[in-house]
N, C-alpha and C positions, 0 to 999 in steps of 0.2 A: 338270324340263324334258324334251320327248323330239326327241330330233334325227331326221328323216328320212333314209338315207346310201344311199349304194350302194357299197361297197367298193373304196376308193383314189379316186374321185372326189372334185371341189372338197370335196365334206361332208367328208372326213379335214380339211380347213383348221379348221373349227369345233367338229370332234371332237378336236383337239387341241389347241383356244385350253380346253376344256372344263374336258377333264383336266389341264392349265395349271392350271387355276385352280381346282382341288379343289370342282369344282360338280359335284352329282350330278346322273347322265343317265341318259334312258332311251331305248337307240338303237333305231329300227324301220329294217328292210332295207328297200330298194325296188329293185323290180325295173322299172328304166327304159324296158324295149323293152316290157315289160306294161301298166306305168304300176298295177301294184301291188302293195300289203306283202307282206310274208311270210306275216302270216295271211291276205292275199287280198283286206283292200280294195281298193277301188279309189283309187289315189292323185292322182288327178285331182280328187277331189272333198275332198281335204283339201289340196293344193297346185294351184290351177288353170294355174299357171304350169306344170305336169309334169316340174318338175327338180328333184334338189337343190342344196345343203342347205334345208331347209326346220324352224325351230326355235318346237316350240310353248310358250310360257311358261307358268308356272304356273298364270298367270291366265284363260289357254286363248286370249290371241289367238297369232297364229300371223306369225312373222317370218321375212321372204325376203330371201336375195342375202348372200354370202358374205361382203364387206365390214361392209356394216351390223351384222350377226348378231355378227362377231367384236369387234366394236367393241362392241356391246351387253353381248358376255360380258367382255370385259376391264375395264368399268363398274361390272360386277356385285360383283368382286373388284378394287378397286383397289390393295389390298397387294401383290396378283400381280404391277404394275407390268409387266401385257400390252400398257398401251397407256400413253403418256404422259396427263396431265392435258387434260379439253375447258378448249379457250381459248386454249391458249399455241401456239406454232409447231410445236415436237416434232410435236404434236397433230395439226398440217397437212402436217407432214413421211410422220408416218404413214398419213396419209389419201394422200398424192402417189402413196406405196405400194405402194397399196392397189388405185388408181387404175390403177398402170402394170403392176402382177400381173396387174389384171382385164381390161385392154383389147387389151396389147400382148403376153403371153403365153400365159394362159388362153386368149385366143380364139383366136388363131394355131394353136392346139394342136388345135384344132375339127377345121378341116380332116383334118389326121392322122389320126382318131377316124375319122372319116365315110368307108367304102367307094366311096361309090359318086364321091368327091372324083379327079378325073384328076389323072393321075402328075406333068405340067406343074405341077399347083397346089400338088400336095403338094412338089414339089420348089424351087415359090418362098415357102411357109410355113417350108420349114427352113429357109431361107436368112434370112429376115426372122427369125427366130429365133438364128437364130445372132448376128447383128447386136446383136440386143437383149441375149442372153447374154454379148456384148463389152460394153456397157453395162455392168449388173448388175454384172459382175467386175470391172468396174474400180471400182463404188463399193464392191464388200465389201474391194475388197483393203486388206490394215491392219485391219480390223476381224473380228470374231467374228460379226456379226448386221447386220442391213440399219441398226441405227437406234444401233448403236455396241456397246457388251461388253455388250446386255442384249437378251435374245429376249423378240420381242413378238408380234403376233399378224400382224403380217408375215411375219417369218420362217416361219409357220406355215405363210401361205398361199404361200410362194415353196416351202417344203418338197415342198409336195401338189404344184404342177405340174413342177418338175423331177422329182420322182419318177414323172411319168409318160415321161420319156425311155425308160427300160429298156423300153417298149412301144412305141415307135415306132421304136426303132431308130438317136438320138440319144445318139452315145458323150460322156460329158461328162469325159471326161479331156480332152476338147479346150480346156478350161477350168478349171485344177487348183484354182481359187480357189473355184468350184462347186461343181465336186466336193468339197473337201473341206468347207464349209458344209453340203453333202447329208447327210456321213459325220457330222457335228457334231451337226446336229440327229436325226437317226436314232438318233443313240445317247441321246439325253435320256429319261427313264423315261419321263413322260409320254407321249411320242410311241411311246415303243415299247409302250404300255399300247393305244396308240391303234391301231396296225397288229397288233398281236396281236386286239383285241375286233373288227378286221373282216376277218380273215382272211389281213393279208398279212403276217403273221410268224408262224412256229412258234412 
């Protein structure tokens, strides 16, 4: 399979459900303000959507959106036990997720990302953030990982967006429960195979 990424974006979520799950990749950079690879396609015309992660399967169709993707990888290897069993609740718990990573976080964080976003906006995104980060904390607390002592492909993707705090300027000691989830999973090989192959770990 070849994952499209851009270094510490949502694609770190699926580049680490990957290497979770001992499935071999093949990563291609994309250069997002370009809109292409490293070798210089153009990446518009192999993802028309122009973001990533974008994951193309063996078979050469080609699968979008961070959620689905990780779901599809934890399927792949269900010994991994990345994701609970389709059917049962676990299953929908996971998806809830998955759901509240990608709407109530992930997007919130846009803002921040975006320049040309006035300082009023960005000052009511942190705040709506932080809100959500009292959420979050209080359901990890007592627990190792979003979905109980075992990391799934949640946790993956709650990993990738907190770790985008140290770019905006979001201290998460304000949150020790976070934080130390953050220090958790950062230190898992896997993850750290995954921040090394795109550049943000020596």
């Amino acid at each position: 399979m070849k994952l499209y990424f851009s270094p510490g974006a949502c694609s770190l979520s699926p580049h680490i459900a990957l290497r979770e799950a001992g499935l071999p990749i093949e990563l291609v950079k994309v250069d997002l303000k370009r809109k292409t690879t490293a070798d210089g396609a153009d990446f518009g015309a192999i993802n028309p959507k122009g973001y990533v992660p974008a994951l193309v399967l063996d078979g050469g169709e080609l699968l979008t959106e961070g959620p689905a993707i990780v779901q599809y990888i934890a399927d792949l290897q269900p010994h991994a036990q990345l994701a609970p069993a389709n059917g049962t609740l676990a299953r929908y718990r996971l998806q809830e997720w998955l759901g509240f990573i990608n709407s109530e976080l992930h997007k919130t964080f846009g803002a921040l990302f975006n320049p040309a976003t006035p300082a009023e906006t960005k000052s009511a995104a942190v705040a709506l953030l932080g809100k959500r980060f009292d959420y979050v904390a209080s359901q990890l607390a007592g627990r190792d990982y979003l979905m109980g002592a075992g990391f799934t492909v949640a946790d993956a993707y709650l990993f990738t967006v907190l770790n985008w705090c140290q770019w905006v300027d979001i201290d998460l000691s304000g949150w020790p429960v976070l934080a130390a989830f953050h220090a958790r999973v950062a230190a898992r090989p896997a993850v750290q195979e995954a921040l090394r192959a795109e550049g943000l770990l020596k």
